[in-house]
C-alpha positions as CSV (number, residue, x, y, z in Angstrom):
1,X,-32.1,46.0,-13.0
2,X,-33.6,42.5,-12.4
3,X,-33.2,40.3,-9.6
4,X,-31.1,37.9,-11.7
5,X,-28.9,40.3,-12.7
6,X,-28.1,42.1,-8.7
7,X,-27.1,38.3,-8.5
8,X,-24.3,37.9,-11.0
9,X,-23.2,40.1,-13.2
10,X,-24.0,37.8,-16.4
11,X,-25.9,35.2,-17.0
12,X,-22.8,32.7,-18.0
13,X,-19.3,33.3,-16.7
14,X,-17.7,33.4,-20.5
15,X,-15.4,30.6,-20.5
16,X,-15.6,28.1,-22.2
17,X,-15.6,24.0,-22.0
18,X,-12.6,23.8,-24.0
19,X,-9.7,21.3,-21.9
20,X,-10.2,17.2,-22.4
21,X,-10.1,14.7,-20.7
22,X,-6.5,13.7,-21.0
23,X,-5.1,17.8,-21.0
24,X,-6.8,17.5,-17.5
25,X,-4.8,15.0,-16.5
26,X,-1.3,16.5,-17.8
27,X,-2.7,20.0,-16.1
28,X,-2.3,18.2,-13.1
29,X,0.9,15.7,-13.6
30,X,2.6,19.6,-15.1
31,X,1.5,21.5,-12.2
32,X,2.4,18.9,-9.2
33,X,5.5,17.4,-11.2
34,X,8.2,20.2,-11.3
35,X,11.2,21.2,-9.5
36,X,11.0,19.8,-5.4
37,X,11.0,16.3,-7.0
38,X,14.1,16.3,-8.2
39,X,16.2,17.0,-4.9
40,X,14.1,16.2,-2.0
41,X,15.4,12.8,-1.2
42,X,18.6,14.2,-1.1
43,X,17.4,17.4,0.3
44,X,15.4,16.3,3.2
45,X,17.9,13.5,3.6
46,X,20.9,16.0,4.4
47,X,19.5,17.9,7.1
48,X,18.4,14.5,9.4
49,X,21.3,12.1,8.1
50,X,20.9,8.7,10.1
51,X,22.7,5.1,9.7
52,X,21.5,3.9,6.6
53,X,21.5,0.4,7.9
54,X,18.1,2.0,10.0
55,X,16.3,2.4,6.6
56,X,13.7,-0.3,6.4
57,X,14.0,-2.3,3.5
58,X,16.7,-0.2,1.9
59,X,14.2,2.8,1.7
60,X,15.7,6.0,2.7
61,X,13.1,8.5,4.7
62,X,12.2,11.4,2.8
63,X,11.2,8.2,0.1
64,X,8.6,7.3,2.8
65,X,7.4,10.4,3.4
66,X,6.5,10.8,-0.4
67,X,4.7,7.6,0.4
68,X,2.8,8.9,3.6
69,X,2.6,12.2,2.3
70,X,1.2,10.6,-1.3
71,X,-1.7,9.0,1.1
72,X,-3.3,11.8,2.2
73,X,-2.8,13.5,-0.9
74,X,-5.3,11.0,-1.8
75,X,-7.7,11.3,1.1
76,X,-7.8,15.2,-0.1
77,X,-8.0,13.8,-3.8
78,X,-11.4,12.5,-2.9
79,X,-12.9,15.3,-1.4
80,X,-12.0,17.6,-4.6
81,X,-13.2,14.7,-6.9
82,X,-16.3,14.7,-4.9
83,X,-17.0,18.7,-4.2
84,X,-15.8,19.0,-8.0
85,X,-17.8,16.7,-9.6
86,X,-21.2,18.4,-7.7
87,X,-19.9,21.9,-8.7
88,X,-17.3,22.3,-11.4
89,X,-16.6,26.0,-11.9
90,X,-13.9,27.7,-12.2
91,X,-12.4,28.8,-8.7
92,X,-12.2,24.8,-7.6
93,X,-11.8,25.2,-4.2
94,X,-12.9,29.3,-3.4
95,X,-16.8,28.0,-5.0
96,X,-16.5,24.6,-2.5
97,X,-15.2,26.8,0.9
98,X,-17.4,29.9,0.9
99,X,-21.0,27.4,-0.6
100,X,-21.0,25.2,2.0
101,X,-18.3,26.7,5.5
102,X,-18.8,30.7,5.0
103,X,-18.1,33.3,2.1
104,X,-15.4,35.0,4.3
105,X,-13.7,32.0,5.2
106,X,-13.7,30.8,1.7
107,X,-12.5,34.4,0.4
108,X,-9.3,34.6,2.9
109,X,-8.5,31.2,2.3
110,X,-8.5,31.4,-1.4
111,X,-6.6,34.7,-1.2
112,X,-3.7,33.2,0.5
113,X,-3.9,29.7,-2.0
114,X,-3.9,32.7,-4.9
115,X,-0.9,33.8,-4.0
116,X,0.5,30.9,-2.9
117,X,0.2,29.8,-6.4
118,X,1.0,32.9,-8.1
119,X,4.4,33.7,-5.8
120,X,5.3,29.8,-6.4
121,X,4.4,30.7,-10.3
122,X,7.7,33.3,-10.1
123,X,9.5,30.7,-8.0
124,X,9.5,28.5,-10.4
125,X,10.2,30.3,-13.4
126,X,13.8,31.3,-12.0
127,X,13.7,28.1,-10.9
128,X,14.4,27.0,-14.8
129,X,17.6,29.0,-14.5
130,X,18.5,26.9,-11.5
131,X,18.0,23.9,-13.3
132,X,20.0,24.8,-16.5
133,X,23.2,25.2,-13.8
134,X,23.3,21.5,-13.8
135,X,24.2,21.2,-17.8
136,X,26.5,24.1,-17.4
137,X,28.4,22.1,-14.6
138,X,28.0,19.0,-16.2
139,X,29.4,20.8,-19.5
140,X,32.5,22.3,-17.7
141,X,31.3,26.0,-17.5
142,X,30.9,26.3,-13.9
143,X,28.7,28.1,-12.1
144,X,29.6,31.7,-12.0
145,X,27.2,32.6,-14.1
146,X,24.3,32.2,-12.6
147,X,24.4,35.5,-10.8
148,X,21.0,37.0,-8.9
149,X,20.8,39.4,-11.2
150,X,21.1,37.1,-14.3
151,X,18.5,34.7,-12.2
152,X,16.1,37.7,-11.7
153,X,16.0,38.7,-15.5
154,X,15.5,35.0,-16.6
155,X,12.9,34.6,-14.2
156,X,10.6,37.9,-15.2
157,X,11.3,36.9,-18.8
158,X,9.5,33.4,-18.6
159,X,6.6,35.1,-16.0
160,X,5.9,37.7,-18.9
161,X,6.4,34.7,-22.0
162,X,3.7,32.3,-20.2
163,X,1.5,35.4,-19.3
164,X,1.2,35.8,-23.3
165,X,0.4,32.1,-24.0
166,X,-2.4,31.8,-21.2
167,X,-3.9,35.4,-23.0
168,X,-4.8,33.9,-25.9
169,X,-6.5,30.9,-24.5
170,X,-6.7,28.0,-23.0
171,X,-6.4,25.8,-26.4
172,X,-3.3,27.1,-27.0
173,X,-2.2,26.9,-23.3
174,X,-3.6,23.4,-23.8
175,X,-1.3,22.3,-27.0
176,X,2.0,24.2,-25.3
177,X,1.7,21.8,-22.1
178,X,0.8,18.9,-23.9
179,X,4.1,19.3,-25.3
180,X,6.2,20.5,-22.1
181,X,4.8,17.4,-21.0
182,X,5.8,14.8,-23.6
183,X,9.5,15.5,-24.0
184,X,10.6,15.3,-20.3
185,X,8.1,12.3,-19.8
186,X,10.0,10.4,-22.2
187,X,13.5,11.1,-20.8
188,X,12.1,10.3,-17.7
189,X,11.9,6.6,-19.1
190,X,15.6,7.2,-20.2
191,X,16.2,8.0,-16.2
192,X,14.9,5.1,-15.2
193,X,17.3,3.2,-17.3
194,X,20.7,4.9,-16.4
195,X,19.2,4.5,-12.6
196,X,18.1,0.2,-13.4
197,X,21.4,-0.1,-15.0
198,X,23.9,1.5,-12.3
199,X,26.5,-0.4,-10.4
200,X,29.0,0.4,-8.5
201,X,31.7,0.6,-11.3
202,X,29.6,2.5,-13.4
203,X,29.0,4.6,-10.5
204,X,32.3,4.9,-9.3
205,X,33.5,5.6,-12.9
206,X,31.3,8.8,-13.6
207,X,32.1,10.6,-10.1
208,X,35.5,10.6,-10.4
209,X,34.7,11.6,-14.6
210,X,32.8,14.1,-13.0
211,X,34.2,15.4,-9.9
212,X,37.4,14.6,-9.6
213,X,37.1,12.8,-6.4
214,X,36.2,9.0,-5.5
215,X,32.7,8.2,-4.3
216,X,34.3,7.3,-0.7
217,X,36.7,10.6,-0.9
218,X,33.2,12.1,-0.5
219,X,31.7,10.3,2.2
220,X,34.7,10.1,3.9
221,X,34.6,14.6,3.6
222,X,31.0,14.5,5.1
223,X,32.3,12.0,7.9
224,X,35.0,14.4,8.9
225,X,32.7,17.6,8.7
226,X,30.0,15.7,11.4
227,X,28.1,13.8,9.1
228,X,27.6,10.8,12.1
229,X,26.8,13.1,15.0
230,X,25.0,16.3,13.1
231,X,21.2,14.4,13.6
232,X,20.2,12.4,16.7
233,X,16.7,11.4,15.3
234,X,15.7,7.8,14.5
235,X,14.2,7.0,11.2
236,X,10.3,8.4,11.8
237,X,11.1,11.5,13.3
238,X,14.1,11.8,9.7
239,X,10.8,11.1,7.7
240,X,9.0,13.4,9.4
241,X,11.5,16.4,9.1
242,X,11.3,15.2,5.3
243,X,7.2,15.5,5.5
244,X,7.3,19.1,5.2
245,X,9.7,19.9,2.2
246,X,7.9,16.4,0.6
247,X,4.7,18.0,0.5
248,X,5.8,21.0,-1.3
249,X,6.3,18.4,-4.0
250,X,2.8,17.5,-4.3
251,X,1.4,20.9,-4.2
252,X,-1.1,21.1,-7.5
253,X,-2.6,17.7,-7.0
254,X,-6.0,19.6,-7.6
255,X,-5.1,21.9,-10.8
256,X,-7.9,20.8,-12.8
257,X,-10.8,21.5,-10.4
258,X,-9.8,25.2,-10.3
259,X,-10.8,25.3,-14.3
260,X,-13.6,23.4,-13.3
261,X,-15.4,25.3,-15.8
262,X,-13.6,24.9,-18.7
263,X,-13.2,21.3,-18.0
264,X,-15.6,19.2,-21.4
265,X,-18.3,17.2,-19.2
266,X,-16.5,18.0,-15.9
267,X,-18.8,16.1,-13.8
268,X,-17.7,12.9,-15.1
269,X,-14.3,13.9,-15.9
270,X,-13.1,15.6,-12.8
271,X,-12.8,12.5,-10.5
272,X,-11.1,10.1,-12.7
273,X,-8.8,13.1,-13.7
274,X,-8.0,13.8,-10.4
275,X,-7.3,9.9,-9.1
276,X,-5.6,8.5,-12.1
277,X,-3.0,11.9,-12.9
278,X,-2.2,11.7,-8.3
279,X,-1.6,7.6,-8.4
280,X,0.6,8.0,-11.2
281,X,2.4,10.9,-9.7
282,X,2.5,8.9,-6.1
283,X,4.2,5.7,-7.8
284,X,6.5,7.9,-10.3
285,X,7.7,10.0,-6.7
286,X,8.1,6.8,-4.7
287,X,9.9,4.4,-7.4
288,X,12.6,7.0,-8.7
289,X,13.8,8.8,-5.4
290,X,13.9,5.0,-4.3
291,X,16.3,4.2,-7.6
292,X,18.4,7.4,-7.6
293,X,19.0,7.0,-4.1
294,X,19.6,3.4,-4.2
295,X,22.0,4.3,-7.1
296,X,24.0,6.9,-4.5
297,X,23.9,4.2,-2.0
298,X,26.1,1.3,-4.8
299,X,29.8,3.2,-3.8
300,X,31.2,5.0,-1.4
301,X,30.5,3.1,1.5
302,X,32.7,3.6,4.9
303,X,30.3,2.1,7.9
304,X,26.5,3.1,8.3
305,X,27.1,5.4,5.7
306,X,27.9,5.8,1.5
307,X,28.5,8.3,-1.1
308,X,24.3,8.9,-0.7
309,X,24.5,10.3,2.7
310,X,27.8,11.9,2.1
311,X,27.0,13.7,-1.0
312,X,23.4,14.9,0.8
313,X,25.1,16.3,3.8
314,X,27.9,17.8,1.7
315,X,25.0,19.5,-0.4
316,X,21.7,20.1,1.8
317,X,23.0,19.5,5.2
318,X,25.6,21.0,7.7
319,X,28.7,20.1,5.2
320,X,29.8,22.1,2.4
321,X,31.3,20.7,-0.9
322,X,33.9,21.2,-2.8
323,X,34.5,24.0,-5.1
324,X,32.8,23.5,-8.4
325,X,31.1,20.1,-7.5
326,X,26.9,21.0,-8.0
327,X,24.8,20.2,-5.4
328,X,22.6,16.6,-5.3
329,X,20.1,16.4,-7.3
330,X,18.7,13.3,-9.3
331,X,20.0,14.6,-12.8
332,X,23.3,15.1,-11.6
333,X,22.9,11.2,-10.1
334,X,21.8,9.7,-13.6
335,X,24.9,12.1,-14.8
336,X,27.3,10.1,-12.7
337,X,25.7,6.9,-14.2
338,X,25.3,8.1,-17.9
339,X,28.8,8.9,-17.7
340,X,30.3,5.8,-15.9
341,X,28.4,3.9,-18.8
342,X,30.3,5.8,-21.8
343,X,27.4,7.7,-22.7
344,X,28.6,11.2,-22.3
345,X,25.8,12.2,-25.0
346,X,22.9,11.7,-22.6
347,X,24.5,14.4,-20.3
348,X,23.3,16.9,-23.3
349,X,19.4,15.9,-22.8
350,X,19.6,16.0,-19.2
351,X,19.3,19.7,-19.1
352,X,16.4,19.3,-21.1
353,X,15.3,17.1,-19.1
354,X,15.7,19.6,-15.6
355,X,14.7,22.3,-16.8
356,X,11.2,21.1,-19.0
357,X,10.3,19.6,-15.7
358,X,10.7,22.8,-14.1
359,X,8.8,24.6,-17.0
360,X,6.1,22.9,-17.3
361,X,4.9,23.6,-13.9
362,X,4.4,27.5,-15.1
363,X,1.3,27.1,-17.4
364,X,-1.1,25.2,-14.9
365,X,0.1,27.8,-12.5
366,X,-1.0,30.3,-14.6
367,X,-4.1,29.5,-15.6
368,X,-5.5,27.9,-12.0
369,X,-4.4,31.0,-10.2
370,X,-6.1,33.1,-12.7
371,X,-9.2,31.4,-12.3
372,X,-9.0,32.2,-8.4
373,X,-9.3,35.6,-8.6
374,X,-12.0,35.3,-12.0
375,X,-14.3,33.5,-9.3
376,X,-13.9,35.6,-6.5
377,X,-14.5,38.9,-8.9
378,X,-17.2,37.2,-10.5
379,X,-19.2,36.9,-7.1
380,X,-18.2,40.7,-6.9
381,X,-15.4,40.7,-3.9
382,X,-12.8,41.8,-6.1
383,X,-13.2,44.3,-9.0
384,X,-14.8,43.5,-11.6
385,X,-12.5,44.1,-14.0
386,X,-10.8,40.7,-13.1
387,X,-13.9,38.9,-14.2
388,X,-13.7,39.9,-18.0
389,X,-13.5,37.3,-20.3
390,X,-12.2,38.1,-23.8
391,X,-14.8,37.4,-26.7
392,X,-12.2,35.9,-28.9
393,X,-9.9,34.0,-26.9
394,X,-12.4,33.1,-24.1
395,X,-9.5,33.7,-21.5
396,X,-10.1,36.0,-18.2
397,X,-7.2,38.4,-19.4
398,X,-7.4,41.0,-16.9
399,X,-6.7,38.4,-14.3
400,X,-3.8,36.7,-15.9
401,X,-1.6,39.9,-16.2
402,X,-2.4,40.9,-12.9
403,X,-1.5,37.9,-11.8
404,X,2.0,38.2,-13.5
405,X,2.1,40.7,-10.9
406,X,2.0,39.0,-8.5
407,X,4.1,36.6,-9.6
408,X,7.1,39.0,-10.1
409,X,6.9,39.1,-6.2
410,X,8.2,35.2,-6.4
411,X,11.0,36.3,-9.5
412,X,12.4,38.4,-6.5
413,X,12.7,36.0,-4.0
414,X,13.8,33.1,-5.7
415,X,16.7,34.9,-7.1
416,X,17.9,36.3,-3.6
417,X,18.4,39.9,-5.3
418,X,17.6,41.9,-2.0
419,X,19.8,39.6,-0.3
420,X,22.7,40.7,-2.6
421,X,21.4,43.9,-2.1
422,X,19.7,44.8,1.0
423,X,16.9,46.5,1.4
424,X,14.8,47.1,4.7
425,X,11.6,45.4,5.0
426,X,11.7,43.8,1.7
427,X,14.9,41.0,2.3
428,X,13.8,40.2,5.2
429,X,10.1,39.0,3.9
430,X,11.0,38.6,-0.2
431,X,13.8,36.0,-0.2
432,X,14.0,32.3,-0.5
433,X,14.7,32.1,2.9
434,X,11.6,35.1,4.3
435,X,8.3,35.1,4.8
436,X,7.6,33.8,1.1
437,X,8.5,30.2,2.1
438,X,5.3,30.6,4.2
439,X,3.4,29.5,1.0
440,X,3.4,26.1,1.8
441,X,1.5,26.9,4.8
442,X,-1.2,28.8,3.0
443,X,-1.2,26.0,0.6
444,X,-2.3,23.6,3.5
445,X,-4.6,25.4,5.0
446,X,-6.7,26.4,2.1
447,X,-6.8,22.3,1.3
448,X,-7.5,21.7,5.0
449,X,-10.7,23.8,4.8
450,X,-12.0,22.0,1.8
451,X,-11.3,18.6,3.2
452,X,-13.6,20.5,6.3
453,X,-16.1,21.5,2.9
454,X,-16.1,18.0,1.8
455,X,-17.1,16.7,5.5
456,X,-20.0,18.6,5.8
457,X,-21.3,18.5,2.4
458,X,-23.5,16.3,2.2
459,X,-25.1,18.0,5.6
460,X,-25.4,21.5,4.4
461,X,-25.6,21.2,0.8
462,X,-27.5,18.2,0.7
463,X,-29.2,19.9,-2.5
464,X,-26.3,20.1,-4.6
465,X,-24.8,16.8,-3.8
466,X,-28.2,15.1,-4.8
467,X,-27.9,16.7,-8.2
468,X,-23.8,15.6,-8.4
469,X,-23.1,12.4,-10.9
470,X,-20.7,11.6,-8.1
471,X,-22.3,10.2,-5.4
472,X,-20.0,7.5,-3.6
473,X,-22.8,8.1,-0.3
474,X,-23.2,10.4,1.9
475,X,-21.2,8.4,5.1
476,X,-18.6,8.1,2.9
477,X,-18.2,11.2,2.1
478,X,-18.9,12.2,5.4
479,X,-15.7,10.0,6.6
480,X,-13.4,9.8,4.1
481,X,-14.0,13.8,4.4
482,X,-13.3,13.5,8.1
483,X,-10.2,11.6,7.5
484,X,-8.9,14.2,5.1
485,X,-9.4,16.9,7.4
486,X,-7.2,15.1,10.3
487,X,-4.4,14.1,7.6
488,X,-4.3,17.7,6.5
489,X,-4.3,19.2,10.2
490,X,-1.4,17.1,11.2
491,X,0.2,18.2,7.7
492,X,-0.6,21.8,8.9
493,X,0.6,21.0,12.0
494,X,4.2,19.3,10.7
495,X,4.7,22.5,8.2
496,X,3.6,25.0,11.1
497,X,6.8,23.3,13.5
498,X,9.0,24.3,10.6
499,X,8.5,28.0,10.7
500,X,10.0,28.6,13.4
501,X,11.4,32.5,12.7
502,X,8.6,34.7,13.0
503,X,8.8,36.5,8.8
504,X,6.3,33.5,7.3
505,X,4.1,34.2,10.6
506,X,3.7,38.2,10.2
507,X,3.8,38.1,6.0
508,X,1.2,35.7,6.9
509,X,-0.9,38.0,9.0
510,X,-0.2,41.0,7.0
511,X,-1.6,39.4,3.9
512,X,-4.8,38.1,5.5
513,X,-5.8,41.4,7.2
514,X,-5.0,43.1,3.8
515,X,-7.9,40.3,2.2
516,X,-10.1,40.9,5.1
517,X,-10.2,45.0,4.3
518,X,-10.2,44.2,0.6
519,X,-13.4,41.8,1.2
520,X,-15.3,43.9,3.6
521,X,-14.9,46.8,1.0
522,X,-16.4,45.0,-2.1
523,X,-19.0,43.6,-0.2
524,X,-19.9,47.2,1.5
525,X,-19.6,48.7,-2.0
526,X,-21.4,46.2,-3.7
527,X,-24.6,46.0,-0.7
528,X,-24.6,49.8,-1.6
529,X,-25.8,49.1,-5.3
530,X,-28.0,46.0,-4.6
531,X,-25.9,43.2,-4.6
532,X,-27.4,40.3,-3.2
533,X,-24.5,38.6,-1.8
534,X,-26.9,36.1,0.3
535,X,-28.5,34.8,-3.0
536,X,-25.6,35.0,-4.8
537,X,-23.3,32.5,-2.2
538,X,-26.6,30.5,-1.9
539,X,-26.3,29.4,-5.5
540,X,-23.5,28.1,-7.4
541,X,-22.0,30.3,-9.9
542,X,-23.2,30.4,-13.7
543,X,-21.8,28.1,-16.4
């Protein structure tokens, strides 16, 4: 066997450039652009209610935090536009981590961001079914059909549908997103114009259309369940509570540099892809929580506070609603309007609306986390099995059903079935409320480290950043990589506060020390047969 060969196990990887420019972009708007941006400003609003006469310029917190939290999504932004312009392959941030910090460090960070994104994959997939419950209120059907059982099913039926699409390629993959993503993006314009259009009689009008109840009938129910005393904060540490259920929302922001290498002329591509699909995202986060909430905020006003707070509280924070009113969301805000306004037709598209937004989050999840585990079996620390790219479809198929594995684990939690029906061990880890929620925190930390790969860069791997047709200079690479790592450690530090029950800790621990063993045992296995692992993370990985 030849040098060349004990390296890699082929000479190109077997993917192929396939995904433009402008599928990039929508690989990242799909991915980031889901479910957590539809509720967090009432959300993250209901568990840290203050005056609303504190909000600076009308602008409730958890808007700000999208704001701040959009800024050093930016700051990391750069360092992925400038580590994946130098080395676009697939893997993104796994090739950046163990090149330039350390191959172990770069495996057990990547390991927890693969199933971060895998578990979030089966999240979100019986998150679709959570969506739909907002037509089938808005429709009069109630909610008693959305049972865990019924949540579970749905869920493992759209892990195992998208599974089949990303089998047979990323073309295909492509042309399905590009349409997930045009018919919510045009309701969204619709969204904007029920939320312009609002005022108060409108508003007025569709809650009691749609509830039953006036607008200050609910305010006045949050009042007299604690809504004024529940929080004592003031309005940064409310936007800070709000910082770590915003970020969630941005999670994604880097999609396209983990299929780095099926990216057409990804060099060039990668950084404009990157910057122009995370401003767009920033602005569309910042200006429609600001107008759905400022919608909320037209009725139902009784002191510091209005149907907005009340309805949040009632729905996110320490009140509880009434029977058969659904919980806050931004659809079910643009309902109220749409419905105040006479146009009971566009409650019919916002379903549609919901639940596309939801959807279309499952295809980039699929193929990014895919492409982890491809890199990492490529380089020979996982079996090589995962590595195999079929001849016709040039798609890693080995590593997308295994990761519908994996993703099942997600299905299970999202849907609360071992809470319904207890089993040791496994509700108290696999539930929406266990030690799966800690995938936020593996989420940070793997972008933490890269921001600490882009820093030193253009120090260790001065080679490959000379050759990169992305070279902004090395001090400012240097800094702005520096200033990414501090934004992401006091991100890491605000989502660490928030697990406070020890589950996300030890699911945390467990799944690390079960990389560390899988790692050391590839790497033992494969030193036995004449792998050279010193060449091979010396080098970046193969076309």
């Amino acid at each position: 066997m030849s040098t060349e060969k004990k390296v890699f196990v082929r000479k190109a990887t077997g993917l192929v450039r396939e995904i433009g420019f402008w599928t990039a972009v929508i690989i990242i708007f799909c991915n980031v652009v889901g479910l957590g941006w539809q509720k967090r400003v009432f959300q993250w609003t209901g568990p840290a209610i203050i005056p609303e006469s504190t909000y600076p310029a009308g602008i409730p917190a958890p808007t700000m935090a999208f704001l701040v939290s959009g800024i050093i999504v930016l700051l990391t932004v750069f360092a992925f536009a400038v580590l994946g312009a130098a080395m676009p392959r697939s893997g993104g941030g796994y090739v950046y981590i163990s090149r330039i910090i350390h191959p172990f460090v770069g495996f057990l960070a990547s390991w927890a961001e693969y199933f971060s994104i895998a578990v979030s994959w089966g999240l979100i997939a019986t998150a679709v079914f959570e969506a739909t419950l907002i037509y089938a209120w808005l429709a009069g059907w109630g909610t008693a059909w959305a049972t865990s059982e019924n949540l579970l099913i749905g869920g493992l039926v759209i892990v195992v549908f998208f599974t089949a699409i990303a089998y047979f390629g990323i073309s295909m993959t492509g042309k399905v997103l590009q349409f997930m993503f045009a018919v919510p993006a045009i309701l969204t314009l619709f969204m904007y114009g029920i939320f312009l259009s609002a005022t108060p009689a409108s508003m007025e009008a569709g809650i009691k259309a749609l509830t039953g109840l006036s607008a200050n009938q609910i305010t006045q129910m949050a009042l007299d369940q604690g809504m004024a005393t529940a929080y004592t904060g003031d309005y940064f540490s409310a936007m800070a509570t709000a910082t770590i259920g915003i970020y969630w929302a941005y999670i994604g922001f880097a999609a396209a540099t983990f299929v780095g290498g099926e990216v057409k002329e990804a060099g060039k591509a990668l950084p404009r892809t990157l910057f122009i699909a995370n401003i767009v995202i920033i602005l569309l986060y910042v200006s429609i929580s600001y107008l759905s909430a400022h919608a909320a905020m037209l009725v139902g006003k009784i002191g510091d506070y209005s149907f907005f707070s009340g309805y949040a509280y009632l729905s996110w924070g320490g009140g509880k609603l009434p029977a058969g009113v659904a919980k806050a969301w931004m659809p079910t805000i643009a309902g109220f309007g749409a419905m105040g306004m006479g146009l009971q037709w566009f409650l019919a598209l916002i379903p549609i609306f919901a639940a596309f937004w939801v959807a279309n989050d499952i295809p980039p999840f699929v193929i990014t986390s895919s492409r982890i585990v491809f890199a990492m079996s490529f380089d020979r620390v996982l079996p090589e099995k995962l590595s195999e790219v079929n001849e016709r479809w040039h798609s890693p198929t080995m590593a997308i059903v295994t990761t519908m594995f994996v993703a099942f684990i997600g299905s299970f939690a999202e849907s609360d079935i071992f809470v319904k029906y207890p089993v040791p061990v496994l509700t108290q880890y696999v539930n929406s409320a266990g030690g799966v929620v800690s995938t936020d925190l593996w989420d940070a930390a793997f972008f933490l480290l890269s921001s600490v790969a882009c820093l030193l860069f253009v120090f260790r791997r001065k080679d490959v950043y000379e050759k990169s047709p992305f070279k902004p200079g090395k001090w400012v690479v240097a800094g702005i990589g520096l200033a990414a790592t501090l934004a992401n450690v006091f991100l890491f530090y605000m989502l660490a506060l928030g697990f406070a029950a020890p589950e996300p800790w030890i699911f945390t621990l467990v799944l690390l020390v079960v990389g560390a063993v899988i790692y050391y045992y590839y790497r033992t296995k494969g030193s036995r047969v004449g792998v050279d692992y010193a060449t091979i993370y010396a080098e970046i990985p193969p076309e």
